[in-house]
C-alpha positions as CSV (number, residue, x, y, z in Angstrom):
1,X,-151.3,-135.9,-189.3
2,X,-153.9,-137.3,-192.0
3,X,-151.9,-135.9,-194.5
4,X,-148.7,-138.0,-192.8
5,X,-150.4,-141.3,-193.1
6,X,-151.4,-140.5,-196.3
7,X,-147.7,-139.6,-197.5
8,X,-146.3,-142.6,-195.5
9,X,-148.8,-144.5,-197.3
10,X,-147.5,-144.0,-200.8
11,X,-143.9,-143.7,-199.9
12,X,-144.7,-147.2,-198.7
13,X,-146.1,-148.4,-201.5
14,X,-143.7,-147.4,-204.1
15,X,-140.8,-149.2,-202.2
16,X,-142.4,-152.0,-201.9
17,X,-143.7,-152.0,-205.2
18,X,-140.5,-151.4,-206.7
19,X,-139.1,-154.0,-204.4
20,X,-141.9,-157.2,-205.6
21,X,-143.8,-155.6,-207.2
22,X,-147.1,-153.7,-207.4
23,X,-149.4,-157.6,-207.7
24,X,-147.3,-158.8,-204.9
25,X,-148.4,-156.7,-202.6
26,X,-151.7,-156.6,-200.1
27,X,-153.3,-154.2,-198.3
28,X,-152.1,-156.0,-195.6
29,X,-148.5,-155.7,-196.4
30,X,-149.2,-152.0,-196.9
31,X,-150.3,-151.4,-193.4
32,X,-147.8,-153.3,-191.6
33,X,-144.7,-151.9,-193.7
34,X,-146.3,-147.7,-193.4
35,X,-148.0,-148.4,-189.7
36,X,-150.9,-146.9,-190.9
37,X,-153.8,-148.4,-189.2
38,X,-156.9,-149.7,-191.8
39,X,-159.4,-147.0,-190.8
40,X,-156.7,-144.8,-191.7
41,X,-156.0,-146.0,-195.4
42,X,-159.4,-146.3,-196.3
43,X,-160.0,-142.3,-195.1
44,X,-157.6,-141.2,-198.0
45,X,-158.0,-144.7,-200.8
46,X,-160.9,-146.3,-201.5
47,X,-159.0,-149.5,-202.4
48,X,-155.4,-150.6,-203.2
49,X,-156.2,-149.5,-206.9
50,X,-156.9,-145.8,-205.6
51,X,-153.2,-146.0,-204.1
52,X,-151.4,-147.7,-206.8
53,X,-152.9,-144.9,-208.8
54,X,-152.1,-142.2,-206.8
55,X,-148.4,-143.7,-206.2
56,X,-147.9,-143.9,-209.5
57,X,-149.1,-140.5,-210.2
58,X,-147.0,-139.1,-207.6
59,X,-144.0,-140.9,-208.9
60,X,-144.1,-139.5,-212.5
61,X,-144.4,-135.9,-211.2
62,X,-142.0,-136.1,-208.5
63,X,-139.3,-138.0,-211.7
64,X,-140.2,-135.8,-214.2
65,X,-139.6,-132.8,-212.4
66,X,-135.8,-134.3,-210.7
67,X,-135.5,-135.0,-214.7
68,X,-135.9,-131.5,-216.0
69,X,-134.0,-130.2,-212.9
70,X,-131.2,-132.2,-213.3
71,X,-130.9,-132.1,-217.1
72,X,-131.3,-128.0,-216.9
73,X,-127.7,-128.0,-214.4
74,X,-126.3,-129.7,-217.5
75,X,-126.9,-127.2,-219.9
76,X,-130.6,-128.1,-221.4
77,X,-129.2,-130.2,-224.1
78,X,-131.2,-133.6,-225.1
79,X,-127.7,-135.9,-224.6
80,X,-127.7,-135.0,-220.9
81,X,-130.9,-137.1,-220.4
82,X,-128.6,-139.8,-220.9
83,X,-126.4,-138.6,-218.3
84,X,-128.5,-138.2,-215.7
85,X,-129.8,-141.8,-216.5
86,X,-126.7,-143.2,-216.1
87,X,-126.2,-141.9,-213.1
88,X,-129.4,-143.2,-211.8
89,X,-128.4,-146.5,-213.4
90,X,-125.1,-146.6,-211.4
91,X,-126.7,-147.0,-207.9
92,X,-127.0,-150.1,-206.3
93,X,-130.7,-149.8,-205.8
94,X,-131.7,-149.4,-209.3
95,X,-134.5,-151.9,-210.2
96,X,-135.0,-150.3,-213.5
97,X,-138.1,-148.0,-214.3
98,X,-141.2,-148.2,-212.1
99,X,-143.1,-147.4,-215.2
100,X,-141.8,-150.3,-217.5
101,X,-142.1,-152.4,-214.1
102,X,-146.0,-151.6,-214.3
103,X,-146.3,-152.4,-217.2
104,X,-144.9,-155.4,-217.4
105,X,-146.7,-156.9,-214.5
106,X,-150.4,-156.0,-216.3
107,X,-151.7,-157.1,-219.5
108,X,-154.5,-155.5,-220.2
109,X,-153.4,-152.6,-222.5
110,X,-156.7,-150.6,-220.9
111,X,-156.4,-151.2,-217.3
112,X,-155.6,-148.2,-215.0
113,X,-151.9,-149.5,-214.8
114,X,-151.5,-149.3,-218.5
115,X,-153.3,-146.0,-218.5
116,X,-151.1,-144.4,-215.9
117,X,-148.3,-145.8,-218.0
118,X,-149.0,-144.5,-220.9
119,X,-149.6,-141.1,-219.8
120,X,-145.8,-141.0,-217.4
121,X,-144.1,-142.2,-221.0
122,X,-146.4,-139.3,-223.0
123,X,-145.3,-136.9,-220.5
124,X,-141.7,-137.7,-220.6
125,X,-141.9,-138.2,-224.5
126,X,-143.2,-134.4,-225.0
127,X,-140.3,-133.6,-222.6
128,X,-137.8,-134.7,-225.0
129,X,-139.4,-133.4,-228.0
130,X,-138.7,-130.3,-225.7
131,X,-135.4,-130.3,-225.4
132,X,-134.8,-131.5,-229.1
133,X,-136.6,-128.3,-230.5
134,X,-135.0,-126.0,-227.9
135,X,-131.7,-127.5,-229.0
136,X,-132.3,-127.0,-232.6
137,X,-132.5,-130.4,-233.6
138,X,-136.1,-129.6,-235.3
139,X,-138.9,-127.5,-235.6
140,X,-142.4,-127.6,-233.5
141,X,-144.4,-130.6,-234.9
142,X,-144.1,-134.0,-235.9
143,X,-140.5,-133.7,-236.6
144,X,-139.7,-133.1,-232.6
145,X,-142.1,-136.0,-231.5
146,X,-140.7,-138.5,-233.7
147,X,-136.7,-137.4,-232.3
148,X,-138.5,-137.3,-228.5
149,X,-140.1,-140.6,-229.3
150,X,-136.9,-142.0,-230.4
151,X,-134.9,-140.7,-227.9
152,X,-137.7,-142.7,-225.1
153,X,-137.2,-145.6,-226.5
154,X,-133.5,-145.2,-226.0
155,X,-133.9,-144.3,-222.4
156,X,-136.4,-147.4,-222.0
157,X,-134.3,-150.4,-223.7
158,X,-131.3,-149.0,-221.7
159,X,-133.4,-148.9,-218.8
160,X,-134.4,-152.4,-218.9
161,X,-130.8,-153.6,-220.2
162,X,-129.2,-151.7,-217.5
163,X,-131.5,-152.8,-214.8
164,X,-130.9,-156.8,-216.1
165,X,-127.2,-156.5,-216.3
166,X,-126.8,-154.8,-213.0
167,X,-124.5,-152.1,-215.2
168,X,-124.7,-148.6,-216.2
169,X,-122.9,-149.3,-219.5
170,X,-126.1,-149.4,-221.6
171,X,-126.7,-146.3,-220.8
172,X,-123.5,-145.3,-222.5
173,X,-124.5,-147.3,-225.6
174,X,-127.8,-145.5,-226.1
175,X,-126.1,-142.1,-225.7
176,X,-124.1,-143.1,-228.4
177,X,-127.2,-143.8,-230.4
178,X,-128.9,-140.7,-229.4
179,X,-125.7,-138.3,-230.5
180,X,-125.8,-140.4,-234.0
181,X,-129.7,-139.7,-234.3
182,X,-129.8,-136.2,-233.3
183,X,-126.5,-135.4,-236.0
184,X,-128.2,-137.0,-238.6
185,X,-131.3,-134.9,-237.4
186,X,-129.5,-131.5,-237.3
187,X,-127.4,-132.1,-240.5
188,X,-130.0,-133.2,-242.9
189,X,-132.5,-131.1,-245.0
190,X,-135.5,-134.0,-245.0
191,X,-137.8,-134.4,-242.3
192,X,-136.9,-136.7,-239.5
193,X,-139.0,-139.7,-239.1
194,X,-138.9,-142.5,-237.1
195,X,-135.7,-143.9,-236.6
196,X,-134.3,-141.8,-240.0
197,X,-133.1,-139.1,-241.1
């Protein structure tokens, strides 16, 4: 049962959060949405901090794992990222990432917001570099970060275009980047940096 409340708690939160926003919400608004009673949040989160945290934790395993699943049923390669995206994308109740969200709400780069942030986008950027070195796109090193790192930034501006234009077709557009990037990777004899190659 305490492990219900807790659950309901910061399935709660994240739809509201990625409804108005993680600011716009009050403990308050927590408990009447999850009918969790008070005595009941404050047994599993000291604070509303405690559950944005632990929302926000949650939500980059729980996405980073649906990532990996659903890019490995479409063969492993890095270009499926971006098909999986745009699928997400497509659906009517895409408000863009919860992480970008975040981060745009708080300001201060060391706040636990930022922090958590940070770390999801790490996490996901190592991912990539992943799938670029399995692929053969680049050795282990900095030459696989800087393709993974690339290939984030793709996945974030379409993101955030997609999200603003109510349209998956950015998504296409960044795929078309990311194919570019990762020939240009495979066929040249020079290290990949940034944006190069």
């Amino acid at each position: 049962m305490a492990t219900r409340a807790r659950d309901r708690l910061i399935r709660t939160a994240m739809e509201l959060f990625s409804d108005v926003g993680i600011q716009a919400v009050g403990v308050e608004r927590l408990l009447d949405a999850s009918g969790v009673g008070r005595a009941s949040f404050y047994r599993h989160f000291g604070s509303k901090d405690d559950l944005v945290a632990a929302a926000l934790r949650e939500r980059s395993l729980g996405w980073r794992t649906w990532l990996g699943e659903q890019v490995a049923a479409r063969g492993g390669e890095p270009l499926a990222v971006f098909d999986v995206l745009r699928e997400d994308c497509a659906g009517s109740a895409f408000r863009g990432c919860t992480f970008n969200n975040a981060a745009a709400e708080f300001t201060d780069p060391d706040c636990l917001v930022r922090r958590l942030v940070r770390e999801h986008k790490d996490a996901v950027a190592a991912f990539l570099a992943g799938l670029v070195r399995d692929a053969g796109y680049a050795d282990e090193g900095p030459e696989a970060d800087a393709l993974g790192a690339d290939l984030l930034l793709l996945m974030d501006g379409a993101t955030v275009t997609a999200a603003r234009e109510h349209s998956p077709e950015p998504v296409d557009r960044a795929r078309n980047v990311a194919a570019r990037l990762l020939a240009a990777a495979d066929a040249s004899e020079r290290p990949y940096v940034h944006g190069l190659a």
